[in-house]
C-alpha positions as CSV (number, residue, x, y, z in Angstrom):
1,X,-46.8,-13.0,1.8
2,X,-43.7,-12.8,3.9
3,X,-42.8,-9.2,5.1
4,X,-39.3,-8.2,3.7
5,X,-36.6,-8.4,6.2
6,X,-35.6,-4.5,6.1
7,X,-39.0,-4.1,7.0
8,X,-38.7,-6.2,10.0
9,X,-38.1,-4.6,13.3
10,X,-34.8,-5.6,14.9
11,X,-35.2,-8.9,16.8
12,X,-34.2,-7.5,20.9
13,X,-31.7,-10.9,21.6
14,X,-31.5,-9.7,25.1
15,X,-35.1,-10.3,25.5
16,X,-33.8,-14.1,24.9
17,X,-31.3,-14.0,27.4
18,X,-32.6,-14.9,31.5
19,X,-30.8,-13.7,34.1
20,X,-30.0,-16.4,37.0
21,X,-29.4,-14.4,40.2
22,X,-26.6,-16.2,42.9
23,X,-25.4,-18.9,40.2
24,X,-22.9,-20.6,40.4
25,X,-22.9,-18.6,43.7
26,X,-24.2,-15.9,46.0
27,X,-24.0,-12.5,44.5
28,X,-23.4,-13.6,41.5
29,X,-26.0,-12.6,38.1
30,X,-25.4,-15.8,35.6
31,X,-26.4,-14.6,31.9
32,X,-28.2,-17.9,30.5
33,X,-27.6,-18.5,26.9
34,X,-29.9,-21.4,27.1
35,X,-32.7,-20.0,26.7
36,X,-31.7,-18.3,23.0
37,X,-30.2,-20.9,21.6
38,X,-33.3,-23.2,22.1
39,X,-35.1,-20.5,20.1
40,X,-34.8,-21.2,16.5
41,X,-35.1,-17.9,15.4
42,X,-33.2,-15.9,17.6
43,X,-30.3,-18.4,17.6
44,X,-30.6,-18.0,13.9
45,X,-30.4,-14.4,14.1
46,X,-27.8,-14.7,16.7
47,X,-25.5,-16.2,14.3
48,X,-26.2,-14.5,12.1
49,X,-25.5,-11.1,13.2
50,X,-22.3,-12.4,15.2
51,X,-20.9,-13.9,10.9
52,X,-21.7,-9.9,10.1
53,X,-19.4,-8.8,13.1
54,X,-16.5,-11.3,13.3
55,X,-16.0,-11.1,9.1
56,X,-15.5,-7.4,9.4
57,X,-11.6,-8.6,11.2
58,X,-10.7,-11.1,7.5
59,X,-9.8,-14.3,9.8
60,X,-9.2,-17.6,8.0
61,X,-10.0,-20.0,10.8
62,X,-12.1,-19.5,14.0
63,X,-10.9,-20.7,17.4
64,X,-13.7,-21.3,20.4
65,X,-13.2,-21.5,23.8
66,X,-14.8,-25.0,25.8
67,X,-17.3,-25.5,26.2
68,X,-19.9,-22.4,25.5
69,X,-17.4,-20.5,22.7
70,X,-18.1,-24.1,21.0
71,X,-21.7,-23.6,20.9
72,X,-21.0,-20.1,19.3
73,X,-17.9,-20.7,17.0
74,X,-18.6,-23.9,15.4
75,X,-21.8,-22.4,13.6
76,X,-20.2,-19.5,12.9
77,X,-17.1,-20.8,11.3
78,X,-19.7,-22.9,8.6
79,X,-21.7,-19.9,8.0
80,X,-18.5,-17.9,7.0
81,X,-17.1,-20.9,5.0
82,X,-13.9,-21.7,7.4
83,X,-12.8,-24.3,10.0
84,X,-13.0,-23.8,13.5
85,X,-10.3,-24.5,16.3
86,X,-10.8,-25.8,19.5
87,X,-8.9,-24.6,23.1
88,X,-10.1,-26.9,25.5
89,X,-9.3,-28.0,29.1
90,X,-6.2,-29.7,30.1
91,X,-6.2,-33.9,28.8
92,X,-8.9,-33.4,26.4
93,X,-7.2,-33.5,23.1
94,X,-5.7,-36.4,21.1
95,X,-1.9,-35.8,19.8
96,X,0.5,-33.2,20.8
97,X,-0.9,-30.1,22.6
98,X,0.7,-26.6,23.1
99,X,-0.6,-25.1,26.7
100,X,-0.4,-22.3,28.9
101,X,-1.4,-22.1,32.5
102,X,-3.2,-18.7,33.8
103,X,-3.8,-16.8,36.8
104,X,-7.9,-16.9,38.1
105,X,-9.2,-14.6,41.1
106,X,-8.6,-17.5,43.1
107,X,-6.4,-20.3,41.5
108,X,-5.1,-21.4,38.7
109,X,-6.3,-23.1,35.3
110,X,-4.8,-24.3,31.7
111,X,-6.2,-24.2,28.4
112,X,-4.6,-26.6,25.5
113,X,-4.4,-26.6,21.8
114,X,-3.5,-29.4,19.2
115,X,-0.1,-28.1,18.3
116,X,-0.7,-28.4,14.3
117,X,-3.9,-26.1,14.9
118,X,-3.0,-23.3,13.2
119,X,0.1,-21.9,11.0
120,X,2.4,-19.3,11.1
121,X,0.9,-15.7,10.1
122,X,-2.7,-17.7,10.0
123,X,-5.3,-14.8,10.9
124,X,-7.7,-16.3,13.5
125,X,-11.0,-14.5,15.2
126,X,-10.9,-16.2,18.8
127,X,-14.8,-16.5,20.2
128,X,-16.3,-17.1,23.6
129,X,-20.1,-16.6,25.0
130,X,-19.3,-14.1,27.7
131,X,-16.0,-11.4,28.2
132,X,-16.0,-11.1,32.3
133,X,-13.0,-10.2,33.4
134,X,-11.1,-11.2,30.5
135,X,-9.1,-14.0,31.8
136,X,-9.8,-17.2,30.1
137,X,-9.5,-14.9,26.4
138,X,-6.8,-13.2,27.3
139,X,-5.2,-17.1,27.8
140,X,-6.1,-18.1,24.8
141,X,-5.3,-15.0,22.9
142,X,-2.0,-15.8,24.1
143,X,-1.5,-19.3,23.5
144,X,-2.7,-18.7,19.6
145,X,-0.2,-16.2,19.2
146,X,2.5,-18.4,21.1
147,X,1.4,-20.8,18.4
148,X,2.3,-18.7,15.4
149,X,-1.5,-17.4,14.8
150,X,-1.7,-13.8,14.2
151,X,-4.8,-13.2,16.1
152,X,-6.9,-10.4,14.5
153,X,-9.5,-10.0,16.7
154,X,-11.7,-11.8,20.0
155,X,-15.8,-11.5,20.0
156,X,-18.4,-12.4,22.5
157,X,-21.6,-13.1,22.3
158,X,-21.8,-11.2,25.5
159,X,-19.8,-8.5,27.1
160,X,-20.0,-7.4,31.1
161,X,-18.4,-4.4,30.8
162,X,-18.4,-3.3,35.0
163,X,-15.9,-6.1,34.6
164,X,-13.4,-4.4,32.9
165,X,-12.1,-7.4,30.7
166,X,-11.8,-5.6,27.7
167,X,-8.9,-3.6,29.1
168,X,-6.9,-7.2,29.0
169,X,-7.5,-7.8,25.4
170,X,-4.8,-6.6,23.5
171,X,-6.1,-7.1,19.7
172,X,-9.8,-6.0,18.7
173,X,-12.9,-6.9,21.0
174,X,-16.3,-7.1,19.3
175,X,-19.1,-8.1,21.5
176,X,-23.0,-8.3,20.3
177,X,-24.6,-7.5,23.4
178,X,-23.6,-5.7,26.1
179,X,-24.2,-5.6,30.0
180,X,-23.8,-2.3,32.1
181,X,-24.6,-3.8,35.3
């Protein structure tokens, strides 16, 4: 017989998480999410725990962020019952777009939205893998709101808090796991 699931000890997600030292380059720790979501149960549990989180903020509609907030959003948005938004890259989506270029430490990138994405006053939960420095979500925080969306909260899967990126969210940050160092 099964044990009962409050009899369970808490599955430790980070223990499914590898660390890739000097990727993409030197100096760098890379936090690989490959290596949980090819584990059935911890991807379950995952997902899980990330519905329990993100529902606590009401949203109607999910938005992820390509390509890893995909991986995390999509699943999430069918377990809570909603549709799911997608920002991508510059050219990737058919029809009209809406856009809005951002500052990186060394350059410049865009993220794009189909235009009728999302209505006016529509409460959206935006989700990526990993808050770093808060860039890229801050973005796309930005464009949903430019787009009418009243955007109730951002979560992470992940959050490096010696980063800082928090401080440039300006609605409610959730993240599951957290990184000190």
């Amino acid at each position: 017989m099964a044990e009962p699931r409050s009899a369970r000890p808490e599955m430790d997600l980070k223990a499914h998480i590898r660390g890739i030292a000097d990727f993409p380059k030197p100096g760098i720790l890379f936090y690989d999410i490959s290596t949980l979501l090819r584990h059935g149960e911890a991807w379950a549990e995952t997902v899980r725990r990330m519905a329990e989180m993100v529902s606590a903020r009401r949203p109607e509609v999910l938005a992820g962020i390509e390509s890893r907030g995909f991986l995390l959003a999509a699943p999430l948005a069918q377990a809570l019952g909603m549709g799911f938004i997608m920002l991508r890259k510059p050219r990737k989506l058919p029809g009209a777009v809406l856009g809005l270029s951002y500052a990186l430490e060394y350059g410049e990138d865009r993220i794009e939205m189909q235009s009728d994405a999302v209505h006016k006053g529509q409460r959206v939960v935006l989700v990526d893998d990993l808050l770093a420095t808060g860039g890229t979500m801050a973005a796309g925080i930005s464009l949903l709101q430019q787009a009418g969306a009243e955007v109730v909260g951002g979560a992470a899967l992940i959050e490096l808090t010696f980063l800082g990126g928090r401080s440039r969210i300006h609605v409610p940050f959730d993240a599951l796991l957290e990184y000190h160092d």
